[in-house]
C-alpha positions as CSV (number, residue, x, y, z in Angstrom):
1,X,0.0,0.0,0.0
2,X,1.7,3.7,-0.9
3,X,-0.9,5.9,0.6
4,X,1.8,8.5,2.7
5,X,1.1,9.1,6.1
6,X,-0.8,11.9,7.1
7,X,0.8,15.0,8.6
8,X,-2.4,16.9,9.1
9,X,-3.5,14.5,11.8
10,X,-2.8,14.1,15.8
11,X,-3.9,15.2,18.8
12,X,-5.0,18.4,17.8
13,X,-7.1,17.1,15.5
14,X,-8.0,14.0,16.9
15,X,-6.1,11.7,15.3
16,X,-5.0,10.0,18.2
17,X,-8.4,9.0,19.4
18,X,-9.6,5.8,19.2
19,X,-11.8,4.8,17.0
20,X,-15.2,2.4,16.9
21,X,-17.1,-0.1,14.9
22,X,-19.0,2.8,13.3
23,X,-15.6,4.3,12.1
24,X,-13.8,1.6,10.6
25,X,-17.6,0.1,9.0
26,X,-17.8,3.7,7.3
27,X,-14.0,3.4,6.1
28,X,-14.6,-0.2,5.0
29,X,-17.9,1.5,2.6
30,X,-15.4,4.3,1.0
31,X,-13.2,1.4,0.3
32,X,-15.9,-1.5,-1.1
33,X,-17.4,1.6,-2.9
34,X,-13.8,2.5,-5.2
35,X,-13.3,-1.4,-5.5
36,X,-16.4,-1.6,-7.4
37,X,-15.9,1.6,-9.3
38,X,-12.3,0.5,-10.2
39,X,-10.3,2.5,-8.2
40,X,-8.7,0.2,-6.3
41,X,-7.2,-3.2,-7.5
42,X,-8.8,-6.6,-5.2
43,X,-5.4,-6.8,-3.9
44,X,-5.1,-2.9,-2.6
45,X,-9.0,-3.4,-1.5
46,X,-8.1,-7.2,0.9
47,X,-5.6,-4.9,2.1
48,X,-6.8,-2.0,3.1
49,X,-10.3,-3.8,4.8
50,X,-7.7,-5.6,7.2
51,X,-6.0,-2.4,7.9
52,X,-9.3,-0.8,8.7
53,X,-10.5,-3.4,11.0
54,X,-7.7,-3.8,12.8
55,X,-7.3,0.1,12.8
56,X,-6.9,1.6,16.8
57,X,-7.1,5.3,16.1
58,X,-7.9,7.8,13.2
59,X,-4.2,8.3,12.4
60,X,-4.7,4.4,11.4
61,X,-7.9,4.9,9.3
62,X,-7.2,8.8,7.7
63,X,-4.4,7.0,5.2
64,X,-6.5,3.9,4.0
65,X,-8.6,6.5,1.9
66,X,-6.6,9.6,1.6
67,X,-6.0,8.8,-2.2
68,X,-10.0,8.1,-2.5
69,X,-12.0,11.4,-1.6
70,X,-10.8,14.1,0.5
71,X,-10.4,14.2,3.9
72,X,-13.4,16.0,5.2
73,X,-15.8,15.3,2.1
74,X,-19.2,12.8,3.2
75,X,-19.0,8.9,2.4
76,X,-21.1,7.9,0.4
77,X,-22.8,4.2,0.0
78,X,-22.6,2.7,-3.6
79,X,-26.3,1.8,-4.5
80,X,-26.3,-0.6,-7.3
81,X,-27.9,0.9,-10.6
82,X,-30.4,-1.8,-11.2
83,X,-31.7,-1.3,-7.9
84,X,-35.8,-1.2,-8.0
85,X,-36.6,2.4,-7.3
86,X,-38.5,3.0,-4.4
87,X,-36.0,0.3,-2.3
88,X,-34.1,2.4,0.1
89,X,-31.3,0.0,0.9
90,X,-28.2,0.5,0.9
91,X,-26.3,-2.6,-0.7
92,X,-23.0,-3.7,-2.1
93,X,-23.0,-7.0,-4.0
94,X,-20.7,-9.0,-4.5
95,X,-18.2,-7.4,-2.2
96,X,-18.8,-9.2,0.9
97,X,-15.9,-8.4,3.9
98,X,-17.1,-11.4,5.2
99,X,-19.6,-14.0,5.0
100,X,-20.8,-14.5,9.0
101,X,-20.9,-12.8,12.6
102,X,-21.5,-14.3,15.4
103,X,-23.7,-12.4,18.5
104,X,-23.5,-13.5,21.8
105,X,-25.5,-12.9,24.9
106,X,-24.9,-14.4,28.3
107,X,-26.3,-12.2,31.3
108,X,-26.3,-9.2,29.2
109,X,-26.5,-7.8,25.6
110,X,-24.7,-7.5,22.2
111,X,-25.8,-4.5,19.5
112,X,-25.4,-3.8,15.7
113,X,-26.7,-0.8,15.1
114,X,-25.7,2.5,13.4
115,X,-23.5,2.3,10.4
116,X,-22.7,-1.4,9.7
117,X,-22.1,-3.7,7.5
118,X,-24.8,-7.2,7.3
119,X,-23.1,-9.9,6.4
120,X,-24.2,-12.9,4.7
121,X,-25.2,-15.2,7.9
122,X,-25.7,-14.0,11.4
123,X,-25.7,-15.8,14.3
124,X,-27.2,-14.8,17.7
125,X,-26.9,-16.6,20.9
126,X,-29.0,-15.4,23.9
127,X,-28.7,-17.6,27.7
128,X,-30.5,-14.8,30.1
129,X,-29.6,-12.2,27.4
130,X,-30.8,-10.4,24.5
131,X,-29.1,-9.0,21.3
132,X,-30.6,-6.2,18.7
133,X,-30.1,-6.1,15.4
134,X,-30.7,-2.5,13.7
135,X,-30.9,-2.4,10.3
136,X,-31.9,0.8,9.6
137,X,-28.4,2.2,8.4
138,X,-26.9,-1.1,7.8
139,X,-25.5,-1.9,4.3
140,X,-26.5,-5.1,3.1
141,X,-24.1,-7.2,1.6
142,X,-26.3,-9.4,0.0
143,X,-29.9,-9.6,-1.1
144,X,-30.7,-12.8,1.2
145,X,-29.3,-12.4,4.8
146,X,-29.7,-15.5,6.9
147,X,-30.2,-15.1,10.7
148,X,-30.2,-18.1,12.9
149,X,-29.6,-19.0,16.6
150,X,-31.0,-20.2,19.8
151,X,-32.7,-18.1,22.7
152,X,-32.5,-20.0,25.6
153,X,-34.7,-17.2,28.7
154,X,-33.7,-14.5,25.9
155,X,-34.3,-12.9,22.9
156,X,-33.8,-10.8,19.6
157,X,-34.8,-7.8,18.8
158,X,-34.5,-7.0,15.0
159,X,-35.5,-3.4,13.3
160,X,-35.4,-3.5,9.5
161,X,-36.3,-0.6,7.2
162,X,-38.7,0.3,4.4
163,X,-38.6,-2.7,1.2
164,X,-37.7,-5.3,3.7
165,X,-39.0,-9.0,3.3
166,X,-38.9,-11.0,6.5
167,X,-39.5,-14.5,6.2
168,X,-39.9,-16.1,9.7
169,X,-38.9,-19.8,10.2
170,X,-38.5,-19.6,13.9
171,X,-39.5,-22.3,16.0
172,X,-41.0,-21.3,19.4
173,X,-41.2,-23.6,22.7
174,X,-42.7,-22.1,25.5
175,X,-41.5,-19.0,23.2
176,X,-42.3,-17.7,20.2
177,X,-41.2,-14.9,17.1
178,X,-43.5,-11.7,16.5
179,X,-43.0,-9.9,12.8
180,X,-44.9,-6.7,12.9
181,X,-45.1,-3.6,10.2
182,X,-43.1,-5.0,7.4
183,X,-43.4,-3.7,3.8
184,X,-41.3,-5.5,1.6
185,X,-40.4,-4.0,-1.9
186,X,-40.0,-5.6,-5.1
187,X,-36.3,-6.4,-5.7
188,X,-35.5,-5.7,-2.3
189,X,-33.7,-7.9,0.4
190,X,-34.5,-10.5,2.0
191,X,-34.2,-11.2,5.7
192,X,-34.5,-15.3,6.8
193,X,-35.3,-15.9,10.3
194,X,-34.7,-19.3,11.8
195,X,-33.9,-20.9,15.1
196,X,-35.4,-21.8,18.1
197,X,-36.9,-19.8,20.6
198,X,-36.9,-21.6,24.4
199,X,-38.9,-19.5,26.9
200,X,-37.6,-16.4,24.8
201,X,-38.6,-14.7,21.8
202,X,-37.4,-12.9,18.4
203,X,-39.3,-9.7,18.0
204,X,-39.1,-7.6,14.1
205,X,-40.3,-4.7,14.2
206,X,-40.6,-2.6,10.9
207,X,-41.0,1.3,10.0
208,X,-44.3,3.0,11.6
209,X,-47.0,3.7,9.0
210,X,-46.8,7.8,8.7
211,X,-50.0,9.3,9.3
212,X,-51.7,11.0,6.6
């Protein structure tokens, strides 16, 4: 990689501060976004996605795109052209930065939410614990995104966006799954629910109609 290292960075402009999952997930969308535009080879892209998740602070993430937009100009999400209009989803096909995750929840909680990249297959464990998925901002990697797992005296709580499809293959015992104000699109992505719920339960939750 020959992206120079920044000078304009540092403490007094925050350089040195650590950065989060929202940070590098934003970083790793500039990046997916020039690899499908052809900006970047797949060897400089593999590269630069493992420098950006393993990145600590800003002064790590400010050179992985430096060469891509300017420093202080928005980030942008590639939207596919053949996207359906009226399907408000971010996506990026074919450009996966991984195919699962795995969430897990033992006497307390685990969170996606924000700015984040939905892979392929998620996994959610839940023992006296519950997870939420928030797909509201998230940038879908694919158009079919698997989520399985087993809430054992816990649960899921899953918020998708507009265009949407839920399917919900969860098996309840002495639990259950609740899918509530979902409006798929055509063309849009898919989510798969499956699992098994014991004395817990998977709550989705879509958009609130707007009143008229």
């Amino acid at each position: 990689m020959t992206s120079p290292e920044p000078t304009d960075v540092g403490p007094k402009f925050g350089g040195d501060l650590r950065v989060g999952d929202s940070d590098r997930d934003r970083v790793m969308t500039v990046l997916s976004t020039a690899y499908a535009e052809g900006r970047l080879t797949k060897d400089e892209h593999d590269e630069r996605l493992a420098a950006a998740a393993d990145a600590r602070t800003f002064d790590d993430l400010v050179p992985l795109t430096r060469d891509l937009v300017p420093l202080h100009a928005p980030i942008r999400t590639n939207v596919p052209a053949h996207q359906p209009p009226g399907t408000h989803v971010p996506r990026i096909d074919g450009h996966s930065t991984g195919e699962s995750e795995t969430l897990v929840a033992v006497f307390g909680g685990s969170t996606r939410r924000g700015v984040w990249r939905a892979r392929r297959q998620i996994r959610s464990f839940a023992l006296f614990g519950g997870s939420e998925l928030d797909f509201s901002e998230a940038i879908f990697e694919h158009d079919v995104i698997e989520i399985t797992g087993f809430w054992l005296f816990g649960g899921l709580d899953v918020k998708i966006p507009e265009g949407v499809e839920v399917h919900d293959e969860v098996v309840g015992i002495f639990g259950g799954s609740d899918v509530k104000n979902t409006r798929p699109t055509p063309g849009g992505p898919k989510i798969i629910l499956k699992g098994i719920a014991l004395f817990g339960g998977v709550s989705v939750k879509g958009p609130k109609k707007k009143r008229t």
